[in-house]
C-alpha positions as CSV (number, residue, x, y, z in Angstrom):
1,X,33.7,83.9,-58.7
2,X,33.4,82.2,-62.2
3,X,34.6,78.8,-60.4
4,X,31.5,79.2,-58.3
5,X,29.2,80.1,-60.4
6,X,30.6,77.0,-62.4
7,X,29.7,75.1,-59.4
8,X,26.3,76.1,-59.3
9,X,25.5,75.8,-62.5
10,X,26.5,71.8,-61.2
11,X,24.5,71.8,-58.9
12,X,21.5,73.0,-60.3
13,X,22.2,70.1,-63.6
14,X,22.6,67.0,-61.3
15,X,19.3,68.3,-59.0
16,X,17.1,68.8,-61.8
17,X,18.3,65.7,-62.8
18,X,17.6,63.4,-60.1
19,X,14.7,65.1,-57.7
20,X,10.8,65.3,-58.2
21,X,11.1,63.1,-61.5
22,X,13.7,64.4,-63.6
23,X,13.1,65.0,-67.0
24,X,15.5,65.6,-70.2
25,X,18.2,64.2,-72.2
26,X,19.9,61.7,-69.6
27,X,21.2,59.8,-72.0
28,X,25.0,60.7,-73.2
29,X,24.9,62.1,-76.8
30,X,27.4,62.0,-79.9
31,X,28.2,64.2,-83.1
32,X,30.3,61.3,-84.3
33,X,27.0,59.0,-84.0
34,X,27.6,57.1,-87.5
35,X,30.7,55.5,-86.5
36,X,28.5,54.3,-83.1
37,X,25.3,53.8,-84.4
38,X,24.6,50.5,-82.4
39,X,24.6,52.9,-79.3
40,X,21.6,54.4,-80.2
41,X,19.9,51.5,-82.4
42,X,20.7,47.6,-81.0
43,X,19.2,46.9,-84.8
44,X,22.2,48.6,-86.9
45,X,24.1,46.0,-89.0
46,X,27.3,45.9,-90.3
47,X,28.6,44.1,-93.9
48,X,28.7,40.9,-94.3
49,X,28.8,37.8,-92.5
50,X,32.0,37.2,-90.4
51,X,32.9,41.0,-89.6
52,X,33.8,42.4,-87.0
53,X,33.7,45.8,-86.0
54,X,35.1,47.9,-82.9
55,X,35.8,50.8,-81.7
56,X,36.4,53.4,-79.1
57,X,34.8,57.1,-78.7
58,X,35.5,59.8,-76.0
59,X,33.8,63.1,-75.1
60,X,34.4,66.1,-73.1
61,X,31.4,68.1,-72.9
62,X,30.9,71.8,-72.4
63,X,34.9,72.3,-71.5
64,X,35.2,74.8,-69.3
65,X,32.6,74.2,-66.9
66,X,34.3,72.9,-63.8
67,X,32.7,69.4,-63.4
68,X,30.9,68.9,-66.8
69,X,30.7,65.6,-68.5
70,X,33.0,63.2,-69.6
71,X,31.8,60.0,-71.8
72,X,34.2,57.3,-72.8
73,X,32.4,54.3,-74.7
74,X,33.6,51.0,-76.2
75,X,32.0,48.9,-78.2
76,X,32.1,46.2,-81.3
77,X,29.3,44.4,-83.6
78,X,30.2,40.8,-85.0
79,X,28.0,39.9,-87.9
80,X,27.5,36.0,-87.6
81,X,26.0,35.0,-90.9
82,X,23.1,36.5,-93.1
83,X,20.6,36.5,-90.1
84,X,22.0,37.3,-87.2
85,X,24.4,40.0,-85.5
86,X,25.9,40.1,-82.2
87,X,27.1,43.8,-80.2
88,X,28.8,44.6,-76.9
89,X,28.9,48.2,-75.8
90,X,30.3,49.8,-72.6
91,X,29.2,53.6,-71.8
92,X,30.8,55.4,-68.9
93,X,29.5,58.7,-67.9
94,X,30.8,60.8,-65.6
95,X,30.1,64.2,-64.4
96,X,31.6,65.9,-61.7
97,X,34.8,64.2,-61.3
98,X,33.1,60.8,-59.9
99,X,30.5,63.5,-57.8
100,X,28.0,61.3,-60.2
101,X,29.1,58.4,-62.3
102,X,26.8,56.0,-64.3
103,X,28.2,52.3,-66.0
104,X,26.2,50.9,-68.4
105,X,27.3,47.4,-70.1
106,X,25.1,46.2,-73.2
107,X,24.5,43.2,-75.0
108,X,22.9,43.6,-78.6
109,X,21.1,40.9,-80.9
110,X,20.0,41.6,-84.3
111,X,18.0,39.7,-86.4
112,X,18.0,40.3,-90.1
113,X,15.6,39.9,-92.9
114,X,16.7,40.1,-96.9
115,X,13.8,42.0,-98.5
116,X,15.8,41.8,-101.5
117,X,19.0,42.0,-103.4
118,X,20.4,45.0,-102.0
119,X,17.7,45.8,-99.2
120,X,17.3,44.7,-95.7
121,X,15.3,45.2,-92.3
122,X,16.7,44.1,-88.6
123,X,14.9,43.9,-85.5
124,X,17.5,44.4,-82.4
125,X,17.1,43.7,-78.7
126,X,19.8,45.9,-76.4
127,X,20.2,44.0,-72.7
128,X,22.1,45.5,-69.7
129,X,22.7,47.1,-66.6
130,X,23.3,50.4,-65.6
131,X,25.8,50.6,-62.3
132,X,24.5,54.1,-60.8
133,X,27.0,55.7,-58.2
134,X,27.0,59.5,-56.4
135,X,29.3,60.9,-53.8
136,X,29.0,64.6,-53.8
137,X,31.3,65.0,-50.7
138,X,34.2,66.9,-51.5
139,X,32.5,68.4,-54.6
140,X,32.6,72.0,-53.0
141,X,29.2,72.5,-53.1
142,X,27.8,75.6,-50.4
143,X,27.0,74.3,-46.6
144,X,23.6,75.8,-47.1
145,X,23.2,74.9,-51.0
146,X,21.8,71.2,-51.1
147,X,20.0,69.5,-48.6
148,X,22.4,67.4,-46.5
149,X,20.2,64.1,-47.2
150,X,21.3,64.8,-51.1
151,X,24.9,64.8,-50.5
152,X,25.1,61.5,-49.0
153,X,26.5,58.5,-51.0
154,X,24.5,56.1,-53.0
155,X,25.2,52.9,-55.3
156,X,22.4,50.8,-57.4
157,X,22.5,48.7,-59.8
158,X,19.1,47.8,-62.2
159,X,18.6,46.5,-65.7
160,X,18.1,48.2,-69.1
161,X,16.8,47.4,-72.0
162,X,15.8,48.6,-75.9
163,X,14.5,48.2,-78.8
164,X,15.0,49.2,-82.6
165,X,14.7,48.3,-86.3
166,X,17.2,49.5,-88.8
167,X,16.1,49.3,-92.6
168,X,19.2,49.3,-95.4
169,X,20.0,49.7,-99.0
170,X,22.1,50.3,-101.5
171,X,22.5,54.2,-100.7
172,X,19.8,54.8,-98.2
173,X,19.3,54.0,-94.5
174,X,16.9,54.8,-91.8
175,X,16.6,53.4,-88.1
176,X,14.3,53.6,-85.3
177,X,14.5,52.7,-81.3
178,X,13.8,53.5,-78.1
179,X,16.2,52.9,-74.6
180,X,15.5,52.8,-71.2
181,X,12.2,50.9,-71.4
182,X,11.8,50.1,-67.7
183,X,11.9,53.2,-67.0
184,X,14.0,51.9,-63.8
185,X,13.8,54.1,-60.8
186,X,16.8,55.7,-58.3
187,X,17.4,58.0,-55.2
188,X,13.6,56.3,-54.4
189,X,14.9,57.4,-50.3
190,X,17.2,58.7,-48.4
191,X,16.3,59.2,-44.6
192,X,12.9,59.6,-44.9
193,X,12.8,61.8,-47.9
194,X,11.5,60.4,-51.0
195,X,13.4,61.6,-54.1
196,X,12.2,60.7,-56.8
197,X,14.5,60.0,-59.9
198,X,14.0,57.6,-63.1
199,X,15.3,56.5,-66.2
200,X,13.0,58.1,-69.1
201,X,12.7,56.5,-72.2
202,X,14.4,58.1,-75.1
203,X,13.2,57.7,-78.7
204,X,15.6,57.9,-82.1
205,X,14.5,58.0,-85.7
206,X,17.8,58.0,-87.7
207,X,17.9,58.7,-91.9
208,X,20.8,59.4,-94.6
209,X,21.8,59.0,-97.9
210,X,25.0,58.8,-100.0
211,X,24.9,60.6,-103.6
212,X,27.8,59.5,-105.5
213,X,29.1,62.4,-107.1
214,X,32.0,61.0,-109.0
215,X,32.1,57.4,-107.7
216,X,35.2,56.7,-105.6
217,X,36.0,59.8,-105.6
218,X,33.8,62.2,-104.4
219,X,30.4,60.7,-102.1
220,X,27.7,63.4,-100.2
221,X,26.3,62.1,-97.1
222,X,23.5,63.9,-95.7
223,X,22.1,62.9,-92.2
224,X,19.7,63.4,-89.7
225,X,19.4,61.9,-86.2
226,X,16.2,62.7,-83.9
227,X,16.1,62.5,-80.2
228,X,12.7,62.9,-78.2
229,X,12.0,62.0,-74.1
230,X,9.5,63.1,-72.1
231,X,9.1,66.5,-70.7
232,X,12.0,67.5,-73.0
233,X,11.9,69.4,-76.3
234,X,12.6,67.1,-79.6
235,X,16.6,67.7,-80.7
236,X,17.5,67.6,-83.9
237,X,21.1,66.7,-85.7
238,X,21.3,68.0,-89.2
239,X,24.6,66.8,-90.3
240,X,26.3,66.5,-94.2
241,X,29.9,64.5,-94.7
242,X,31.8,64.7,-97.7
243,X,34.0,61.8,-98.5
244,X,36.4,62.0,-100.4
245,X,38.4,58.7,-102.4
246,X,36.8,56.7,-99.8
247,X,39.5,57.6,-97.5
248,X,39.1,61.4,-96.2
249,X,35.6,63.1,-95.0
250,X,34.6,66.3,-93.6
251,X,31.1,67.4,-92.4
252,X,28.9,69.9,-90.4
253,X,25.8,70.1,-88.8
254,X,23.6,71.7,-87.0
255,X,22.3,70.6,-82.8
256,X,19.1,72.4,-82.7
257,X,18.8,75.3,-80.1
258,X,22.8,74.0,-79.2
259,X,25.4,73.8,-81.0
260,X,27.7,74.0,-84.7
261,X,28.9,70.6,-85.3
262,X,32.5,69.8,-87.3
263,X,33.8,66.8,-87.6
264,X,36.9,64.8,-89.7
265,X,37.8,61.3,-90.0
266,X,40.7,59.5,-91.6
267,X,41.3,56.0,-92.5
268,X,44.7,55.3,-92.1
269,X,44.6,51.6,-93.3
270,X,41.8,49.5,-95.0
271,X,40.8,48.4,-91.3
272,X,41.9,51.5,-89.2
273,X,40.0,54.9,-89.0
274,X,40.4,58.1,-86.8
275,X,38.4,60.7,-86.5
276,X,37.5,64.4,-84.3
277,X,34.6,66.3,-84.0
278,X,33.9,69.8,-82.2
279,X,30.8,71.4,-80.8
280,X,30.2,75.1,-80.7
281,X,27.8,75.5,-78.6
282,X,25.2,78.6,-78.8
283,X,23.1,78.0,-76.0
284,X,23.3,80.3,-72.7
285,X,25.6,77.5,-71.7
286,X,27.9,79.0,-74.4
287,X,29.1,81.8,-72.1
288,X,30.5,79.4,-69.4
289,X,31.9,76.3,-71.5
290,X,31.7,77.2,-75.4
291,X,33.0,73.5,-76.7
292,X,32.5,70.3,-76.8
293,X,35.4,67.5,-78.3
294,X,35.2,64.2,-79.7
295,X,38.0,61.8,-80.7
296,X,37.3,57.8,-82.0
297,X,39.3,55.2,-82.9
298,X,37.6,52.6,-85.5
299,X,38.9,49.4,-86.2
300,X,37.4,46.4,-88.3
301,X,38.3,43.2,-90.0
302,X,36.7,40.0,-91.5
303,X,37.3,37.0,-88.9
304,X,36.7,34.4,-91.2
305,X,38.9,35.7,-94.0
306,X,41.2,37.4,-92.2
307,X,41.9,41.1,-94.2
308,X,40.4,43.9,-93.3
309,X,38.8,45.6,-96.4
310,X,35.8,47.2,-96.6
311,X,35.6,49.7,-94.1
312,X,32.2,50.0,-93.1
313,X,32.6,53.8,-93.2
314,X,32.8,53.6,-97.3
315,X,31.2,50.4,-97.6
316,X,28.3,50.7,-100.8
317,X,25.8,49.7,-98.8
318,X,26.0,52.5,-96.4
319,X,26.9,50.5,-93.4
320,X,28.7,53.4,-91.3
């Protein structure tokens, strides 16, 4: 019984999704969105120039629920001088055990300006394409649940892009952006019936702050990402991370209307970090799948001097 309800509840997701215009948060989202900020902002810079910084993230969402979502995302930044970055990001998400799987592959640019000593702004341009794929056969899905039409096959390709800025000091930093901005149709047709599905544009504002309680010892890092599309209510994640002797940090936050958020990270060496974070959720979702779990692996190093310190997770200028 549970396993089918799990199944409709599936169903239900991935049609609302993709017939008569659907609306919401397509778009993957992270708690652990500091370490992958150029995800969500092409515009977010990292140290200075000659650094590199990679990583990998990975997310299973709502466990428990037979078919829910798994994200698994690459991605690096390479600052090439004073003025200009360069990013590479990969986003797989699937749901449904390959019933409905989406590629995306990113190219960044970032252009910087020095407003001062310790203060910047960059203006970033994300470029990509997103490799769209469905094959509900197999899924287990009723004979008389989804209209036949629905269940076939389908494959497209079509381009992405965004926008954002990102402005940085010393202690404070706060980014705008908006992705998906062709709004690039899907499912337009399948045997005479027009379904109609799209990319909507999603919209982030991103602010924290570092108060440095004892310097290198004990650092406060409150947060706050927005996320807003259309036809979808504004979420909000409320987050604070203590860091401890720049090598140990704990937070929390809050998903409105969805979920506790915890999270840890560890730097193992100057250039190596680790890190987990949980989801509780407390939506009516909570009764099927309760959790969500994150795990990422950071890695960064200076190219041109070849050593590995800062790590832009403790670096004074707030470059997570």
């Amino acid at each position: 019984m549970k396993a089918k309800i799990n199944r409709l509840i599936l169903a239900l997701a991935t049609i609302g999704l993709f017939i008569q215009q659907a609306r919401g948060q397509q778009d993957p989202q992270y708690t652990q969105y500091l370490y992958n900020h150029s995800i969500v902002n092409p515009a977010f810079i990292i140290g200075e120039g000659g650094r590199l910084n990679a990583g990998l993230l990975y997310r299973a969402q709502w466990v428990g629920v037979e078919g829910s979502p798994r994200i698994l995302n690459a991605f690096g930044q390479f600052r090439l001088n004073d003025k200009m970055q360069l990013g590479l990001s990969l986003v797989r998400d699937d749901i449904g055990s390959g019933a409905l799987l989406e590629d995306n592959v990113y190219a960044d640019y970032a252009y910087i300006l020095q407003l001062g000593r310790e203060s910047s702004l960059s203006l970033g341009l994300k470029a990509g394409f997103t490799f769209f794929n469905s094959d509900f056969e197999g899924f287990g899905f009723n004979d008389n649940m989804i209209d036949p039409a629905f269940l076939e096959p389908t494959s497209e390709v079509f381009p992405n892009i965004g926008a954002g800025a990102y402005y940085l000091n010393k202690n404070f930093y706060a980014g705008i952006s908006a992705l998906n901005l062709l709004n690039a149709r899907h499912l337009d047709q399948s045997d005479g019936v027009i379904n109609r599905g799209r990319e909507e544009v999603h919209y982030y504002l991103t602010s924290g702050y570092t108060f440095q309680v004892l310097p290198d010892i004990f650092s406060m890092r409150p947060s706050i990402l927005a996320r807003g599309v259309r036809g979808a209510p504004m979420i909000l994640d409320l987050n604070i991370n203590l860091l401890f002797y720049d090598r140990f940090e704990i937070g929390m936050g809050y998903r409105t209307s969805e979920s506790f958020l915890s999270m840890f990270n560890f730097r193992l060496t100057p250039g190596l970090r680790i890190g987990y974070a949980h989801d509780h959720t407390v939506n009516n979702l909570g009764g099927f799948g309760s959790s969500s779990h994150e795990v990422f692996l950071l890695v960064n190093a200076d190219i041109f001097k070849g050593n590995s310190d800062p790590d832009p997770a403790i670096d004074e200028t707030l470059n997570y």
